[in-house]
C-alpha positions in Angstrom: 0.0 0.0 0.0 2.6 2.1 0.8 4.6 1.6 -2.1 1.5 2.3 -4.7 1.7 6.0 -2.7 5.5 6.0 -3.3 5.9 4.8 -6.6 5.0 8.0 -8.7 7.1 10.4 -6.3 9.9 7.9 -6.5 9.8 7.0 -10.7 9.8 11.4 -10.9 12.8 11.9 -8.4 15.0 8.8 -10.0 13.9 10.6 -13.7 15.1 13.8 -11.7 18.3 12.4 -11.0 19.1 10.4 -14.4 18.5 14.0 -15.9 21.0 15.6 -14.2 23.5 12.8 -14.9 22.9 13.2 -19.1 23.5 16.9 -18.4 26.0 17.5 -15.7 29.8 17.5 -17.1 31.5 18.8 -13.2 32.6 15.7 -11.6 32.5 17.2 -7.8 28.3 17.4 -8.6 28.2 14.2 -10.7 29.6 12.3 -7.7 27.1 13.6 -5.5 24.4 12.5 -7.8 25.7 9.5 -8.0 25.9 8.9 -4.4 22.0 9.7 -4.0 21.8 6.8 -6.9 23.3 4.5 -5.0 20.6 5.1 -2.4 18.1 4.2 -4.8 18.8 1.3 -6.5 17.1 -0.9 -5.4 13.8 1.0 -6.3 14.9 1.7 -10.1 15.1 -1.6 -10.1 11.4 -1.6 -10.1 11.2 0.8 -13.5 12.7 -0.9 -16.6 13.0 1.6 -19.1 15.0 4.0 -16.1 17.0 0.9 -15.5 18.0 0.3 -19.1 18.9 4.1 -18.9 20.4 4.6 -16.3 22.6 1.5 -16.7 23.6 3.4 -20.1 24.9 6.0 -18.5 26.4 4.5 -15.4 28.4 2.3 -18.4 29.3 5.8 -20.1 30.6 7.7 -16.9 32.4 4.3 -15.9 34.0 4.2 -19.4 35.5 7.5 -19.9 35.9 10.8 -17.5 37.2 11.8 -14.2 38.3 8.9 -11.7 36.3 9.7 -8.8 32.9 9.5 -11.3 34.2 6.6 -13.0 34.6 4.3 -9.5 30.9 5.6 -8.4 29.7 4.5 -11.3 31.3 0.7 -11.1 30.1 0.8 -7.7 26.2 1.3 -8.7 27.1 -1.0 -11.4 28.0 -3.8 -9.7 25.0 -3.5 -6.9 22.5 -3.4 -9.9 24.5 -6.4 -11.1 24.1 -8.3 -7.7 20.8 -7.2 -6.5 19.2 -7.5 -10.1 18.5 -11.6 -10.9 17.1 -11.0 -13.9 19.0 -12.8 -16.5 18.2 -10.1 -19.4 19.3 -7.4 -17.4 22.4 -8.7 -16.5 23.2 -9.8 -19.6 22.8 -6.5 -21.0 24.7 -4.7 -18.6 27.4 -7.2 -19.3 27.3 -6.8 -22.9 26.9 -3.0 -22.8 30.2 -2.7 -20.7 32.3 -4.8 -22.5 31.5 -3.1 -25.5 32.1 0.0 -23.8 35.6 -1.5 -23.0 36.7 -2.4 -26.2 36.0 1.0 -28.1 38.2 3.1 -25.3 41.2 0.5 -25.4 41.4 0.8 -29.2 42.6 4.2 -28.1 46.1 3.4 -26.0 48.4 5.7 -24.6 50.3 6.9 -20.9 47.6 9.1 -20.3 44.6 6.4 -21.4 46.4 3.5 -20.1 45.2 3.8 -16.0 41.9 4.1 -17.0 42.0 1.0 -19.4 43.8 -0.8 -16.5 40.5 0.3 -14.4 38.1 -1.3 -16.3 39.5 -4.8 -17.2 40.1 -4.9 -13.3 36.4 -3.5 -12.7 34.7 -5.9 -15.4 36.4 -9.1 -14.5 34.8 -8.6 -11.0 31.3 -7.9 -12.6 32.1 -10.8 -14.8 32.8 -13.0 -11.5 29.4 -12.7 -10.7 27.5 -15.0 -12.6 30.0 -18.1 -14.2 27.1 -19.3 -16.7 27.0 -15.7 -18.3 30.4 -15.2 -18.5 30.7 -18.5 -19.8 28.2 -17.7 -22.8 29.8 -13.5 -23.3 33.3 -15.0 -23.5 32.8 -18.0 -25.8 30.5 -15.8 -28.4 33.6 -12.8 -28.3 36.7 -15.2 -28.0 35.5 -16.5 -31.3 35.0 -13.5 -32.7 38.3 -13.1 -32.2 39.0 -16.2 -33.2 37.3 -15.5 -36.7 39.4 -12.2 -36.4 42.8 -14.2 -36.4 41.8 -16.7 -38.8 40.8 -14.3 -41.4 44.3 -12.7 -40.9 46.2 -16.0 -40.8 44.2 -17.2 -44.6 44.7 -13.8 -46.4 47.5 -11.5 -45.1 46.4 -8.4 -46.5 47.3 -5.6 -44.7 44.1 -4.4 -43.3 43.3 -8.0 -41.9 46.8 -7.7 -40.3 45.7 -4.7 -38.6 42.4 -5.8 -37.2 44.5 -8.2 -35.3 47.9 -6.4 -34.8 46.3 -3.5 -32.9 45.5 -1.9 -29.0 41.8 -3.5 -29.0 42.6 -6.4 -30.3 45.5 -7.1 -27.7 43.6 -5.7 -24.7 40.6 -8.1 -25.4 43.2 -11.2 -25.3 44.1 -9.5 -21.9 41.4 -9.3 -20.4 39.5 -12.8 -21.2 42.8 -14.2 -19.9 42.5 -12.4 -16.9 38.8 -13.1 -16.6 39.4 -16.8 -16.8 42.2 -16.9 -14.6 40.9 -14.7 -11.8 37.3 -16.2 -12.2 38.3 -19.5 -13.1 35.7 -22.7 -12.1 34.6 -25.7 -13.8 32.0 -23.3 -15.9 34.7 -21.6 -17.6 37.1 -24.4 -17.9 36.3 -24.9 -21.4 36.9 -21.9 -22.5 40.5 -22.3 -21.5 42.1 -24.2 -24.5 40.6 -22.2 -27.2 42.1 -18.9 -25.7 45.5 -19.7 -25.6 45.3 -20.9 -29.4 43.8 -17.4 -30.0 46.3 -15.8 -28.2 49.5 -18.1 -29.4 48.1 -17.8 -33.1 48.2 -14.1 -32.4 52.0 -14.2 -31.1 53.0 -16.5 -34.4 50.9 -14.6 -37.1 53.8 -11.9 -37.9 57.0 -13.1 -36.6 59.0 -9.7 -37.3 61.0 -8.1 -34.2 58.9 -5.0 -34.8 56.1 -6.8 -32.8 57.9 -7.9 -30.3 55.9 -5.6 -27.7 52.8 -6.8 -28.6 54.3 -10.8 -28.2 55.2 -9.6 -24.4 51.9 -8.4 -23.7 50.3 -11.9 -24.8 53.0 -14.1 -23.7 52.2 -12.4 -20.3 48.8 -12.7 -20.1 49.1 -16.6 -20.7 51.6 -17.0 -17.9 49.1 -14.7 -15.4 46.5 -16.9 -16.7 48.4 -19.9 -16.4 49.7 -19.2 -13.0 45.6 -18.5 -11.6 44.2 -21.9 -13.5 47.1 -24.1 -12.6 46.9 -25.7 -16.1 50.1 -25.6 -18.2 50.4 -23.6 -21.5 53.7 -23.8 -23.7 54.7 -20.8 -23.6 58.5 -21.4 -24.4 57.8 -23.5 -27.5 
């Protein structure tokens, strides 16, 4: 009864509030608004169409901008994540960040690099939550990359070089080896084996000392990943 009273004043203040986060660009007042979201989470939960927005923008702010804004909005992130069952939802909100991931690490640099460190550390704990999802999001994206390599390995053309020689493309590699290693159980097992094919196909596709950088940054993400999963990878050979 109480809540049927509530529910209008509530759905107007959380509209309110998603407002002001699609308009405010000052992080000292973005934070504070986000603080006053996490307050109310667990009532947007309750609205859909908020919580598809709001999740948008939480994924935006946690993405890209000033560091404070950016852990707030992992924070709220992670609480809808745990609090919210729903298996659409979370799958969304998965998807939604890791694509968010993979457009800002195409973009590499010392100044960039921190905040690309941030998120694969941020989504492999969201990804930790639920083992069956992560299972499903990593084996439909390691293939893509998969398909990625392949295509490059068939026809060496210079642009299918690229799509795989490149920031995003390395960064990905990183981060499902990390995902699997820091998450790993018997659910993600699997996924395992055709990872470090991806990523020693990836090390053997252009053997030129030019790309030896990009060969340390793979080579270590199989020996991280090895060292979590206790399962041996040749990385010598």
């Amino acid at each position: 009864a109480n809540w049927s009273r509530l529910r209008k004043v509530v759905k107007s203040y959380v509209s309110t509030l998603l407002l002001m986060l699609q308009h405010l660009h000052q992080p000292t007042l973005t934070c504070a608004v986000l603080r006053q979201v996490q307050h109310l989470l667990v009532y947007i939960s309750c609205f859909p169409r908020l919580l598809r927005l709001l999740t948008k923008r939480l994924t935006s702010l946690w993405s890209s901008g000033d560091e404070f804004v950016r852990v707030l909005a992992f924070m709220c992130l992670r609480r809808l994540v745990i609090t919210n069952n729903n298996v659409t939802y979370r799958e969304n909100c998965f998807k939604q960040m890791y694509l968010s991931f993979a457009r800002n690490s195409a973009f590499t640099s010392v100044a960039t690099l921190p905040g690309i460190r941030f998120m694969e550390n941020s989504l492999t704990e969201i990804y930790a939550i639920d083992a069956a999802l992560t299972y499903q999001h990593g084996f439909v994206y390691i293939r893509q990359l998969a398909v990625q390599l392949r295509k490059a390995m068939t026809e060496k053309t210079k642009a299918n070089l690229q799509s795989v020689y490149n920031w995003q493309f390395v960064h990905s590699l990183c981060l499902w080896c990390r995902v699997l290693g820091d998450c790993f159980c018997p659910t993600l097992e699997p996924l395992v084996f055709p990872l470090v094919q991806v990523v020693i196909g990836t090390v053997q596709l252009l053997p030129t000392a030019r790309y030896f950088p990009l060969r340390f940054h793979c080579l270590r993400a199989l020996v991280r990943m090895s060292t979590k999963t206790d399962v041996y990878i040749p990385v010598s050979s």
